[in-house]
C-alpha positions as CSV (number, residue, x, y, z in Angstrom):
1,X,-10.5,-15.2,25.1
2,X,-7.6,-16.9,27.0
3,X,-6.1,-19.8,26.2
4,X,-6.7,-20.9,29.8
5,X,-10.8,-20.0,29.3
6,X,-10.9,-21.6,26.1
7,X,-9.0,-25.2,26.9
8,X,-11.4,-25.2,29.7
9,X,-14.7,-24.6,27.6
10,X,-15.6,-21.8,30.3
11,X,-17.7,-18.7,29.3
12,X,-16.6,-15.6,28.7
13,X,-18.5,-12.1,30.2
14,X,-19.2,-9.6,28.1
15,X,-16.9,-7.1,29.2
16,X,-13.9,-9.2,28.9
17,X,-15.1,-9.9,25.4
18,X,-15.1,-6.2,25.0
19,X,-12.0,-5.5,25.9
20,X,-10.5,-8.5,23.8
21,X,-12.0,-7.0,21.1
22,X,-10.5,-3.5,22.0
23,X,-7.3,-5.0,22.1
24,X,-7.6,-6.5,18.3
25,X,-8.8,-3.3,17.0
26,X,-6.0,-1.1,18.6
27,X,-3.9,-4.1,17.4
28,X,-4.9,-3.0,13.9
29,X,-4.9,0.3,14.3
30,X,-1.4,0.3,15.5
31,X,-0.3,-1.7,12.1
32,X,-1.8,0.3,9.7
33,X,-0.5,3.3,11.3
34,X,2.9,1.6,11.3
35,X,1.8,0.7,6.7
36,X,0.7,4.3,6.1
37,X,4.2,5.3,7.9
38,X,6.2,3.3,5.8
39,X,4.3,4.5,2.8
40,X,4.8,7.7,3.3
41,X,8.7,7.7,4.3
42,X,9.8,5.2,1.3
43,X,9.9,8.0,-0.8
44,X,11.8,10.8,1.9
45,X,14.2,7.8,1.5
46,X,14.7,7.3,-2.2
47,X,14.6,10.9,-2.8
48,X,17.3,11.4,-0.3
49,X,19.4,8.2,-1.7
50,X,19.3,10.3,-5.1
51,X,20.5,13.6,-3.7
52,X,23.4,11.6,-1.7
53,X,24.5,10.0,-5.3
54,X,24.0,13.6,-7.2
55,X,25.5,15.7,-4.6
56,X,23.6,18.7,-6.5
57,X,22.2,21.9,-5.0
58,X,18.9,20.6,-6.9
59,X,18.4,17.5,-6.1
60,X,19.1,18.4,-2.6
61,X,16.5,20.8,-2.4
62,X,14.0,18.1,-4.2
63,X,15.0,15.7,-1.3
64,X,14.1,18.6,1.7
65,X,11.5,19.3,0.0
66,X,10.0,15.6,-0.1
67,X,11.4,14.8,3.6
68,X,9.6,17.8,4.9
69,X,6.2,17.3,3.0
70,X,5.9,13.5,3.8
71,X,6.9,14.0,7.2
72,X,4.6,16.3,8.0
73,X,2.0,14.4,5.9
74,X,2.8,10.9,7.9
75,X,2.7,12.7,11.5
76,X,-0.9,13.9,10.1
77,X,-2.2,10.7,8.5
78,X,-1.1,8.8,11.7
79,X,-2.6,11.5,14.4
80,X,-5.8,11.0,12.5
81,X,-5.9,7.3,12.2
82,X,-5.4,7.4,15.8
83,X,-8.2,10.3,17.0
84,X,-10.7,8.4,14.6
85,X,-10.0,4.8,16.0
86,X,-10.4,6.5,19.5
87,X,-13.9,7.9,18.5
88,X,-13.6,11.4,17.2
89,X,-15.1,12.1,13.8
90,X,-13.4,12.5,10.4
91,X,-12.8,15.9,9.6
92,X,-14.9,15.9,6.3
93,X,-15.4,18.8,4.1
94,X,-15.8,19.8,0.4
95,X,-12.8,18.0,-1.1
96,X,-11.8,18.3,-5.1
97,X,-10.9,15.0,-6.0
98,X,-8.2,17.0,-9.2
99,X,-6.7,18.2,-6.0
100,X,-6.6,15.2,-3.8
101,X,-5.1,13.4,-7.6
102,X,-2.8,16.4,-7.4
103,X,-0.7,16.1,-3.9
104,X,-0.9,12.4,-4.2
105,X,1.1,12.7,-6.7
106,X,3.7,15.1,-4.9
107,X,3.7,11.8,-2.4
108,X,4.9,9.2,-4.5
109,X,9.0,8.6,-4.6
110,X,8.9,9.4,-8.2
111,X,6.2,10.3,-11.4
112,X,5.0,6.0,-12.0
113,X,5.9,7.4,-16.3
114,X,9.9,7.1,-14.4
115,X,8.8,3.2,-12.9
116,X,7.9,2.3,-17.1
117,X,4.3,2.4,-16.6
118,X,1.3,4.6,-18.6
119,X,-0.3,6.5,-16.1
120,X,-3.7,8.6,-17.1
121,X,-6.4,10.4,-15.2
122,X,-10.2,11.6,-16.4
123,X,-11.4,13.3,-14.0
124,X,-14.7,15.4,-13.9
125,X,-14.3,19.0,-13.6
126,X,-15.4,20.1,-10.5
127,X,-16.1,16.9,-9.1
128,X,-15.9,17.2,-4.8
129,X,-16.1,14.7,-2.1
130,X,-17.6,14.9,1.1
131,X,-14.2,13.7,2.8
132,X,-11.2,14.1,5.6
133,X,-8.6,15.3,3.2
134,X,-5.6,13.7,5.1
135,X,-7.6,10.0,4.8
136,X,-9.1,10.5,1.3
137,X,-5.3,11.2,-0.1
138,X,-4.3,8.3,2.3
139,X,-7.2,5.9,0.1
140,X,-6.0,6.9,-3.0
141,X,-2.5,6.5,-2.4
142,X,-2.9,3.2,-1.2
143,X,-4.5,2.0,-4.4
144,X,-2.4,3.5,-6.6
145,X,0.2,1.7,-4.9
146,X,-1.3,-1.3,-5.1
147,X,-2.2,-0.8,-8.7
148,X,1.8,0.1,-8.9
149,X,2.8,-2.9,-7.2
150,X,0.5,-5.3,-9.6
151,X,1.7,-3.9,-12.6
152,X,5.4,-4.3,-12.1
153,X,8.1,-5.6,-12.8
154,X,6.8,-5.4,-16.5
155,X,5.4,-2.3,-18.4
156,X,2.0,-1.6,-18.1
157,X,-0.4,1.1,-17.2
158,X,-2.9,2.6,-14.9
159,X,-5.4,4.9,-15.0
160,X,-7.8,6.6,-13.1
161,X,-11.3,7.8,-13.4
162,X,-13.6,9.5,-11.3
163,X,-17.1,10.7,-12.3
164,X,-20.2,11.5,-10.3
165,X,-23.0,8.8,-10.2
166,X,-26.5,10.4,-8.2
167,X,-24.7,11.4,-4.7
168,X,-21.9,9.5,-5.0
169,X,-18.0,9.9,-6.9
170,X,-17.3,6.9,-8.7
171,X,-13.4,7.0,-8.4
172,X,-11.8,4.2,-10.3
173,X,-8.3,2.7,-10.4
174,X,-7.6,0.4,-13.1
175,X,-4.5,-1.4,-13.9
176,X,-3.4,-3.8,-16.6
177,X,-1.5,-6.0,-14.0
178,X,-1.1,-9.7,-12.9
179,X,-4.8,-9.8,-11.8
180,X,-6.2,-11.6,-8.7
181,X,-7.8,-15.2,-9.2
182,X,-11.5,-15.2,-9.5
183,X,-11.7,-17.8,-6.8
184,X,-10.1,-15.5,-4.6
185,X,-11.8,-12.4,-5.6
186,X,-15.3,-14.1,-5.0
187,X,-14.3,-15.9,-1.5
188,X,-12.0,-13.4,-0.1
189,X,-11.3,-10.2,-2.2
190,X,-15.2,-9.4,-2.4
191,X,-16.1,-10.3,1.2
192,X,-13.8,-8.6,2.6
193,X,-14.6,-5.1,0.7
194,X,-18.5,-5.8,1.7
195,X,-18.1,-6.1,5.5
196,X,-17.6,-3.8,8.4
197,X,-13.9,-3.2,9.4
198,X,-14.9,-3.4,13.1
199,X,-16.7,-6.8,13.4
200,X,-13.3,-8.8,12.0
201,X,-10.4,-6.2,13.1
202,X,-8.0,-8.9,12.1
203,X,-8.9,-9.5,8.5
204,X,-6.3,-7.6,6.7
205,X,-3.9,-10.5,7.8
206,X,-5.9,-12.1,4.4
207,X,-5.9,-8.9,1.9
208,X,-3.0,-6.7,3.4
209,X,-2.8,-3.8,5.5
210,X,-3.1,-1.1,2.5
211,X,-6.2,-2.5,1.5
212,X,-7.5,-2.5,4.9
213,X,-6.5,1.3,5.7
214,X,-8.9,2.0,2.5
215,X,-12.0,0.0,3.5
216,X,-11.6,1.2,7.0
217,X,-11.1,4.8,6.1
218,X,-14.1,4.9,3.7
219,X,-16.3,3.5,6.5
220,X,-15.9,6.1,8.4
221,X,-17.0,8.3,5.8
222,X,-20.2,5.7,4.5
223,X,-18.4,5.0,1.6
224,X,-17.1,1.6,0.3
225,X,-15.0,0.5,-1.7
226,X,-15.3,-2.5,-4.8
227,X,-12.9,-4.6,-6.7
228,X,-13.3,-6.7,-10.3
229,X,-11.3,-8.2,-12.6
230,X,-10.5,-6.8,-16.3
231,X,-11.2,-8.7,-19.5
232,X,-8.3,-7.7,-20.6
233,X,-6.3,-8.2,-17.4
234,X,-5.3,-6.5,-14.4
235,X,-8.3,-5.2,-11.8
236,X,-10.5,-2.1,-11.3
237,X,-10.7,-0.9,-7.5
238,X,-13.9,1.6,-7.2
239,X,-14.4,4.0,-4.5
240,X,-18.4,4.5,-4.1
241,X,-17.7,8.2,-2.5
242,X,-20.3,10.6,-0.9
243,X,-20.5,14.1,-2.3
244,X,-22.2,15.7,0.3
């Protein structure tokens, strides 16, 4: 809508409508492209910092080896945000979640053990996703980031589980940290998870754009996403993920 149509109280036509709405989503689209970028160059940066301050054969190898994996991995991650948000199909296959664990953890600036916190996984052997590889890394990351980001600056710890419930892998990411209010999670937290990314484009502007990526990647693939609080503190995160 204009500002001219609306101070004037005059109709809109569908197809202008439609093309507002195209220009919200691609709006969106363009900043979470621009999150998962950041995301994944943070690290090339730190471990690049490191190598600057060691000025050892090692750690400059560490740092190449970072820049070129996260580079390639952000030019990847943002190509398919794009082709998906522009129609085309995730390209889903058989997916281990150990290995999708595995190279996330080759992403991150540093092992979260070296950040002070207590990091675990149980994961169920053999336990496969129906997924795009590049976007279910891209979910995971996310929420270990956010689970990161939650816990600090004090000690704490994370873990993750994933097991297979019917068709779906449970995948859960649970963190001892700050928490969210349960006002919040039951008015916006919870909404927000349980509706379709497409009908509200702008709604990460109330949750943030890495939680936003996640529930919009895992509606392209029919899965979704829940959050809760811990009795003990901190939150869980659940991915509800199809196996085949």
């Amino acid at each position: 809508m204009t500002l001219a149509a609306s101070q004037q109280n005059q109709p809109i036509s569908g197809d202008a409508l439609v093309a507002y709405q195209r220009q919200v989503l691609l709006g969106s689209i363009a900043a979470m492209v621009a999150h998962e970028f950041n995301n994944l160059m943070t690290p090339v940066l730190v471990r690049s910092q490191d190598a600057l301050l060691r000025e050892t054969p090692e750690s400059l190898r560490k740092a190449a080896d970072v820049a070129a994996r996260n580079t390639e991995h952000a030019i990847a991650i943002c190509r398919r945000l794009l082709e998906v948000a522009q129609g085309d199909q995730p390209q889903v296959q058989q997916y281990p979640v150990r290995t999708a664990l595995d190279n996330v953890g080759l992403t991150l600036a540093r092992p979260l053990s070296k950040d002070g916190l207590t990091y675990s996984e149980e994961i169920a052997e053999g336990l496969t996703v129906r997924a795009d590889p590049i976007l279910f890394e891209q979910v995971i990351l996310n929420l270990l980031l956010n689970a990161k980001a939650a816990t600090q600056p004090t000690r704490g710890s994370i873990r993750v589980q994933a097991v297979q419930q019917g068709d779906l892998s449970a995948i859960r990411v649970i963190d001892s940290g700050s928490g969210i209010e349960a006002e919040r999670m039951r008015t916006v937290i919870q909404p927000f998870l349980a509706a379709e990314p497409q009908h509200d484009p702008r709604s990460w502007v109330g949750v943030g754009l890495g939680l936003h990526a996640c529930r919009w990647i895992a509606h392209q693939h029919q899965a979704r996403i829940e959050a809760a609080g811990n009795e003990s503190g901190g939150c869980t995160f659940t991915l509800f993920w199809p196996t085949r």
